[in-house]
BAGU-523291 format. One record per residue (C-alpha): residue in three letters; residue number from 1; x, y, z. Coordinates in Angstrom, 3 decimals, padded with zeros to 6 digits. Layout:
! residues N
rest=ALA	nr=NUM	x=X	y=Y	z=Z
...
This chain:
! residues 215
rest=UNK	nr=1	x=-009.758	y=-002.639	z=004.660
rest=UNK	nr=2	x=-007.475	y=-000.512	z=006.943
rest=UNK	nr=3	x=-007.266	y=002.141	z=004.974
rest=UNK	nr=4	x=-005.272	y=004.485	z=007.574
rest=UNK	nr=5	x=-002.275	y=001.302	z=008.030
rest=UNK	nr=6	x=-001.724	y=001.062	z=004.386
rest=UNK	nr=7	x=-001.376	y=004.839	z=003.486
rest=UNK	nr=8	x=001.126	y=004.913	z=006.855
rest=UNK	nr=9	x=002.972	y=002.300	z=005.018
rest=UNK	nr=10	x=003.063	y=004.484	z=001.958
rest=UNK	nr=11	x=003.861	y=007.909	z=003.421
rest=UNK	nr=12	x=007.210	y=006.048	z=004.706
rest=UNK	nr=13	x=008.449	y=005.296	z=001.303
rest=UNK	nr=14	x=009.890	y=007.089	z=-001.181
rest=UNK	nr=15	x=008.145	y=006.644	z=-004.631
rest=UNK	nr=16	x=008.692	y=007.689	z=-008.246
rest=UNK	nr=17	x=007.325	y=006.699	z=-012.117
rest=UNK	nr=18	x=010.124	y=005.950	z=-013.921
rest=UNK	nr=19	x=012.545	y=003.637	z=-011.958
rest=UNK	nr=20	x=013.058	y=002.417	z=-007.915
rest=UNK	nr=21	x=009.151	y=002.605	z=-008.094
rest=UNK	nr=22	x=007.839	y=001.376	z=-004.558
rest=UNK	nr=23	x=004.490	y=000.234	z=-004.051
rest=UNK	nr=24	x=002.754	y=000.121	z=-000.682
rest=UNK	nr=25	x=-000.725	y=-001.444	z=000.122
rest=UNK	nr=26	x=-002.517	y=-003.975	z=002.563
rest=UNK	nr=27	x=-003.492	y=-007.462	z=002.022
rest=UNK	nr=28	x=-007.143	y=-008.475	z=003.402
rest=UNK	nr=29	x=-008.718	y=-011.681	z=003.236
rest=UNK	nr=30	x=-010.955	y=-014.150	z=004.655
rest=UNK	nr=31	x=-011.676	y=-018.000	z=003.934
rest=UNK	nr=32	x=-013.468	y=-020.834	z=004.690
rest=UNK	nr=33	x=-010.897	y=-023.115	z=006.104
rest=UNK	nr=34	x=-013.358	y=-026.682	z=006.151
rest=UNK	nr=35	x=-013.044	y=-025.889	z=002.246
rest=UNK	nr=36	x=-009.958	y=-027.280	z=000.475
rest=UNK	nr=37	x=-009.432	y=-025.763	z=-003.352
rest=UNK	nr=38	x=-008.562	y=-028.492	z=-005.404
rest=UNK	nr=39	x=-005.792	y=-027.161	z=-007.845
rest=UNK	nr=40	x=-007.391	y=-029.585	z=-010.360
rest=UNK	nr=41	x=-010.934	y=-028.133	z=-009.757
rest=UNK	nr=42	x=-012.297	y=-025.905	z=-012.565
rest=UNK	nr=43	x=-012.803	y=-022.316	z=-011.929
rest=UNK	nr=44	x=-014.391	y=-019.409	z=-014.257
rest=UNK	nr=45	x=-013.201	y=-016.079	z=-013.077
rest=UNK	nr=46	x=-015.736	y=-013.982	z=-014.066
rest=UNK	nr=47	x=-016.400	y=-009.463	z=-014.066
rest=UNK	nr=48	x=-018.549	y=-008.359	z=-010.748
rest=UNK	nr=49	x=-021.562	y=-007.865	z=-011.369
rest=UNK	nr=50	x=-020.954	y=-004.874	z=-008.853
rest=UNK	nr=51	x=-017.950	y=-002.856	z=-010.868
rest=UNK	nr=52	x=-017.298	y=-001.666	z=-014.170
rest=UNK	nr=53	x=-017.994	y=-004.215	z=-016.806
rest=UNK	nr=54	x=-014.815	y=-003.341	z=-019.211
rest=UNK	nr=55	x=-012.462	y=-002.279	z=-016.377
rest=UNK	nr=56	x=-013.341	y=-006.102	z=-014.769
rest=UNK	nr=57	x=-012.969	y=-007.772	z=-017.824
rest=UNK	nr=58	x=-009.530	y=-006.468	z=-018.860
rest=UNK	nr=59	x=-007.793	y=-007.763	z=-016.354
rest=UNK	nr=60	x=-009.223	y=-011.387	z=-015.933
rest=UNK	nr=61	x=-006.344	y=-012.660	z=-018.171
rest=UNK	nr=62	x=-003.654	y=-011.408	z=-015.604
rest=UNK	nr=63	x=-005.939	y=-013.323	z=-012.953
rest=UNK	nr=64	x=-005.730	y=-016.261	z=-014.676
rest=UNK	nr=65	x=-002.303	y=-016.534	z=-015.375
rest=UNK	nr=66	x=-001.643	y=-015.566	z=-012.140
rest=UNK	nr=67	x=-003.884	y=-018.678	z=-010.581
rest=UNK	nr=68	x=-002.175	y=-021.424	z=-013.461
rest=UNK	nr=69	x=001.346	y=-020.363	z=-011.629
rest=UNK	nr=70	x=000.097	y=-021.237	z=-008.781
rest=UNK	nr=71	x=-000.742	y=-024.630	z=-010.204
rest=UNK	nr=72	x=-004.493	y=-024.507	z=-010.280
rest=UNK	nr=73	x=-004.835	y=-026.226	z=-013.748
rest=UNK	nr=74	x=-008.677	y=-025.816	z=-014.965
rest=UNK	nr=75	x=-008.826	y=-021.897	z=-014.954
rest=UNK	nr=76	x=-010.820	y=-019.678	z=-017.830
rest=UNK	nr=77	x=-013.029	y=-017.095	z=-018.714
rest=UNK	nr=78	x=-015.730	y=-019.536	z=-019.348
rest=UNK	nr=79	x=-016.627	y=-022.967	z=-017.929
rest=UNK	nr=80	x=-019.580	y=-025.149	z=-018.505
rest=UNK	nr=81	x=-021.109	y=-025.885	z=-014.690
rest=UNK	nr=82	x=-017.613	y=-024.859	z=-013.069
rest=UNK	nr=83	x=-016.732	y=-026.040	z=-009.341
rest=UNK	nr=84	x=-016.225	y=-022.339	z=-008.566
rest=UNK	nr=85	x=-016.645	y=-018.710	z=-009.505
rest=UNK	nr=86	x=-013.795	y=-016.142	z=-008.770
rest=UNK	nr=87	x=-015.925	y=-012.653	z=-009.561
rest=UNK	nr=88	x=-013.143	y=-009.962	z=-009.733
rest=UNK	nr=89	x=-013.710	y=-006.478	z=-009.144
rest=UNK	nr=90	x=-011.228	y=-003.155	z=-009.478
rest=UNK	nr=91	x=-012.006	y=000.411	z=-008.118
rest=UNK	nr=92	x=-009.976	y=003.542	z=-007.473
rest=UNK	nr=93	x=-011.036	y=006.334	z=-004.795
rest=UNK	nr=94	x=-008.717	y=009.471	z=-004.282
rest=UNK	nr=95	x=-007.823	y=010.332	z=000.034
rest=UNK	nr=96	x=-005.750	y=012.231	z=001.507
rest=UNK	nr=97	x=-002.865	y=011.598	z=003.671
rest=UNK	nr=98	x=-002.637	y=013.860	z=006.439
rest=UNK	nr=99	x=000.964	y=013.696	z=008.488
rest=UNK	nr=100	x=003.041	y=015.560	z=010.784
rest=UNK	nr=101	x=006.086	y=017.378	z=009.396
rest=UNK	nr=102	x=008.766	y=018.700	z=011.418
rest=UNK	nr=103	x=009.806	y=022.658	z=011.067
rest=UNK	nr=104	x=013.051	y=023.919	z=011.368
rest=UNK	nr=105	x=014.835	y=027.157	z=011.957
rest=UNK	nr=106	x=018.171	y=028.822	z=012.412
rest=UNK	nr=107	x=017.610	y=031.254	z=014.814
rest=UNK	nr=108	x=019.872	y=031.226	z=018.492
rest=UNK	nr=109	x=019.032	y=028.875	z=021.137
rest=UNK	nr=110	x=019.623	y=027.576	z=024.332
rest=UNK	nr=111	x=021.143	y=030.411	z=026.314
rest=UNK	nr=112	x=024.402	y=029.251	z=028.474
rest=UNK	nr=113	x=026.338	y=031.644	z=030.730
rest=UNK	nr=114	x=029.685	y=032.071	z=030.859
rest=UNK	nr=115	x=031.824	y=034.073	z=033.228
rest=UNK	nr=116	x=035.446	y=035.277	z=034.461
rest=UNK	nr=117	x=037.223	y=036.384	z=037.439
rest=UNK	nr=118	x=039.405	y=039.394	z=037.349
rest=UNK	nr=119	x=042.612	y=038.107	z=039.400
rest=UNK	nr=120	x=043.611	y=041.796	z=040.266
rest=UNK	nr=121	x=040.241	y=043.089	z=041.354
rest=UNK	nr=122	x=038.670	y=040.022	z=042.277
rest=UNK	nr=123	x=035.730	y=041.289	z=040.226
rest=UNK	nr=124	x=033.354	y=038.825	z=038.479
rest=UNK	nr=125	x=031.825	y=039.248	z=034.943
rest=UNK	nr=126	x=028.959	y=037.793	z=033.441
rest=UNK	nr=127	x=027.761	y=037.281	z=029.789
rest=UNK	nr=128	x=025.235	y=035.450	z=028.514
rest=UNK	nr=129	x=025.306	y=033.891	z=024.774
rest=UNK	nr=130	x=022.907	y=032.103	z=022.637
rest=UNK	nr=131	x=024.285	y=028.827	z=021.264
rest=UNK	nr=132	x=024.312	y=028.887	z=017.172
rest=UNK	nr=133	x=024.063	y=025.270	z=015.869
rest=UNK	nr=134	x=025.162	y=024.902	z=012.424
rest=UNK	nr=135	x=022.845	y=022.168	z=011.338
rest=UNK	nr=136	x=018.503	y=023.234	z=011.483
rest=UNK	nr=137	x=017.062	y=022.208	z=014.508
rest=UNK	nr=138	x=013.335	y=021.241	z=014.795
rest=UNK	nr=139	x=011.262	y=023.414	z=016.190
rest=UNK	nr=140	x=007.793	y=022.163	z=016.512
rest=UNK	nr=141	x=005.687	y=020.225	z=013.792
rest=UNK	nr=142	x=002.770	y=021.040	z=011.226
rest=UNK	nr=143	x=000.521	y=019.040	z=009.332
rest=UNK	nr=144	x=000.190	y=018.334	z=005.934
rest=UNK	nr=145	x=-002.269	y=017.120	z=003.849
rest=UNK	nr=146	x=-001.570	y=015.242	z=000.625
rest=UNK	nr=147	x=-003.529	y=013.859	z=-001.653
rest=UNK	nr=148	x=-003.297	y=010.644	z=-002.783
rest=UNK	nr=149	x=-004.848	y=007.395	z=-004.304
rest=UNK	nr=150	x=-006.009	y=004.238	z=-003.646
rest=UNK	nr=151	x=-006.625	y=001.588	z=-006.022
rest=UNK	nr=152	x=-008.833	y=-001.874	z=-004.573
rest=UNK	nr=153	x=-008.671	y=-005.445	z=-006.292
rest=UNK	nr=154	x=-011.668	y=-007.745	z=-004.393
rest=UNK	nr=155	x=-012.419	y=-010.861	z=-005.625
rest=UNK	nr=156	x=-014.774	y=-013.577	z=-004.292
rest=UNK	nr=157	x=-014.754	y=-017.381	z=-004.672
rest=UNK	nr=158	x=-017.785	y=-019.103	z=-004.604
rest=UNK	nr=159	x=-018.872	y=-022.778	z=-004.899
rest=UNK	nr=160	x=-021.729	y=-024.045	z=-007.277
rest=UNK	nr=161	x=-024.471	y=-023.629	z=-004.506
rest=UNK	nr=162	x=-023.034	y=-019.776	z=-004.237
rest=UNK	nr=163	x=-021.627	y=-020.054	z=-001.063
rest=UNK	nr=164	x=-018.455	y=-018.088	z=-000.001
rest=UNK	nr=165	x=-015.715	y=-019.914	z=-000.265
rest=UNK	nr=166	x=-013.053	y=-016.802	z=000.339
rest=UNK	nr=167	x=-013.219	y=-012.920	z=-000.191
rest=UNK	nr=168	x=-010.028	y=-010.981	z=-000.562
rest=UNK	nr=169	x=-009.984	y=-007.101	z=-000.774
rest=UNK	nr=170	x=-006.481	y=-005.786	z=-001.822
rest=UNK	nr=171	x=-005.334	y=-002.277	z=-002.363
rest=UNK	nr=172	x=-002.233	y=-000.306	z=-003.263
rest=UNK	nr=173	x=-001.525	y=003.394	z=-002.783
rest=UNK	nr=174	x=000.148	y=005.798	z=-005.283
rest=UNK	nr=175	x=-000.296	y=009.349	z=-005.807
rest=UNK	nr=176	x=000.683	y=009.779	z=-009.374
rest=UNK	nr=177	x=000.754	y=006.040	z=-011.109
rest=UNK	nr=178	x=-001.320	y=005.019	z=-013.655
rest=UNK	nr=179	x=-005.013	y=003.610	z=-012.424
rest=UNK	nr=180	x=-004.486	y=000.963	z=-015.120
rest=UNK	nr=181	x=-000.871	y=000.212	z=-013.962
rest=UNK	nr=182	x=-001.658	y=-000.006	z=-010.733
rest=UNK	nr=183	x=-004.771	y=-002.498	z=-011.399
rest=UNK	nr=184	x=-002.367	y=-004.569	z=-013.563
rest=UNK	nr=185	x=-000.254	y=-004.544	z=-010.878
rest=UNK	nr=186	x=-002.644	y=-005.930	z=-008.332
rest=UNK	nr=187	x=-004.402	y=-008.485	z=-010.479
rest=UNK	nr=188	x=-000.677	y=-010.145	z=-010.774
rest=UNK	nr=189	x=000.670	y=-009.585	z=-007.327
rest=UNK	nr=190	x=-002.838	y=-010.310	z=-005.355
rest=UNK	nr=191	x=-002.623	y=-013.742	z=-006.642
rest=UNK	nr=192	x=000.594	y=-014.391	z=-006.252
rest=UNK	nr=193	x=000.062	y=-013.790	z=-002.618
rest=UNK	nr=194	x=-003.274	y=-015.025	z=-002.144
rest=UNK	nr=195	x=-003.668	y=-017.119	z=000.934
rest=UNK	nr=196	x=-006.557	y=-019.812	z=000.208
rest=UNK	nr=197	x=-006.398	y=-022.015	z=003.467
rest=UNK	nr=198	x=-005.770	y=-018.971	z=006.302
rest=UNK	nr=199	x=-007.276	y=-015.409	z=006.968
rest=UNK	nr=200	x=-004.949	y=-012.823	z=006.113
rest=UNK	nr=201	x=-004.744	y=-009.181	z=007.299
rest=UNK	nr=202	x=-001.205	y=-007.622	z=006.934
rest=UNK	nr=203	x=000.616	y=-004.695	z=004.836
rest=UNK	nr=204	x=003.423	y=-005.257	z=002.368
rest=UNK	nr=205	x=005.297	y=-003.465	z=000.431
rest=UNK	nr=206	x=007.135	y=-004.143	z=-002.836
rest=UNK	nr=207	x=010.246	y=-002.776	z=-004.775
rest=UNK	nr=208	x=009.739	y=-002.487	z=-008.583
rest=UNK	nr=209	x=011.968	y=-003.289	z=-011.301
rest=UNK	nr=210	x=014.295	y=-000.439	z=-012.026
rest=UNK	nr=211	x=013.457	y=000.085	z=-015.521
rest=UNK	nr=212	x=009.610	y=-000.391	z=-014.510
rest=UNK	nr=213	x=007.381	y=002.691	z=-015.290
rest=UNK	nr=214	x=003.944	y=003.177	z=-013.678
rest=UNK	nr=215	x=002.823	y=005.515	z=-016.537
């Protein structure tokens, strides 16, 4: 997990909780390629034995919806001698974002000199002004620290002899959404974008629904 790309990719855009919601994250995965999932093979998603037994378990209907859209036809909660296991587990851990701010100011700048000629006397005169822009202009930068959070959706397929057959880690960063919104969110969207013949590692970002709220 690249934790440091992903909250980047969050400080950039501008989020709310009650419309235009934007959600930022990073996409992680790795998978055997020799392996090829048959969609008609049967697969028990099942709670980590390494997470939070209730928190797992709510969400395993999401997963499995998610994997029937993308045609894989034998998919439950509980299979006699499955083909594989998908073990699904969500966690949450609060960071902070620390980024560089500009400061501005009003105050004269940039001295220029102007002067004049007296025809008569042949005298010269001087003056020195201060340029006064009417818009702020930056002035140096700070550094701000914000905190935020960072929500994780792994899941790992193995075959009936336990081997790893792909693990996927998945996050998404908001600083005020729901924890249960936000692992809705990724049990849905993870799939959808699951990649089960290629490694992935990339960022995305995605656009909510204007009347969705994260609440």
């Amino acid at each position: 997990m690249r934790l440091f790309t992903f909250v980047m990719l969050f400080s950039a855009l501008l989020s709310g909780c009650s419309s235009n919601v934007k959600l930022a994250g990073q996409n992680v995965s790795n998978v055997d390629s020799n392996v090829d999932i048959d969609k008609s093979a049967t697969i028990a998603v099942v709670p980590s034995k390494e997470g939070d037994d209730l928190t797992n378990k709510r969400y395993i209907p999401d997963i499995i919806n998610a994997l029937k859209e993308r045609g894989f036809t034998n998919v439950s909660d509980s299979q006699n001698n499955p083909d594989y296991h998908l073990s699904v587990n969500f966690t949450s851990e609060e960071t902070t974002e620390t980024k560089k701010v500009p400061v501005f100011n009003n105050e004269r700048n940039i001295p220029y000199t102007v002067c004049h000629r007296n025809p008569s006397t042949d005298a010269r005169t001087c003056v020195t002004r201060y340029r006064q822009f009417m818009e702020p202009i930056v002035s140096g930068y700070d550094k701000v620290e914000t905190p935020t959070k960072v929500y994780t959706f792994q899941y790992k397929l193995t075959d009936k002899k336990n081997k790893l057959i792909l693990d996927s880690s998945n996050t998404v960063v908001h600083p005020t959404c729901s924890k249960w919104k936000m692992f809705e969110f990724l049990a849905k969207e993870t799939i959808a974008r699951a990649n089960f013949n290629d490694p992935v590692d990339k960022p995305y970002s995605v656009e909510m629904k204007q009347d969705y709220n994260c609440q």
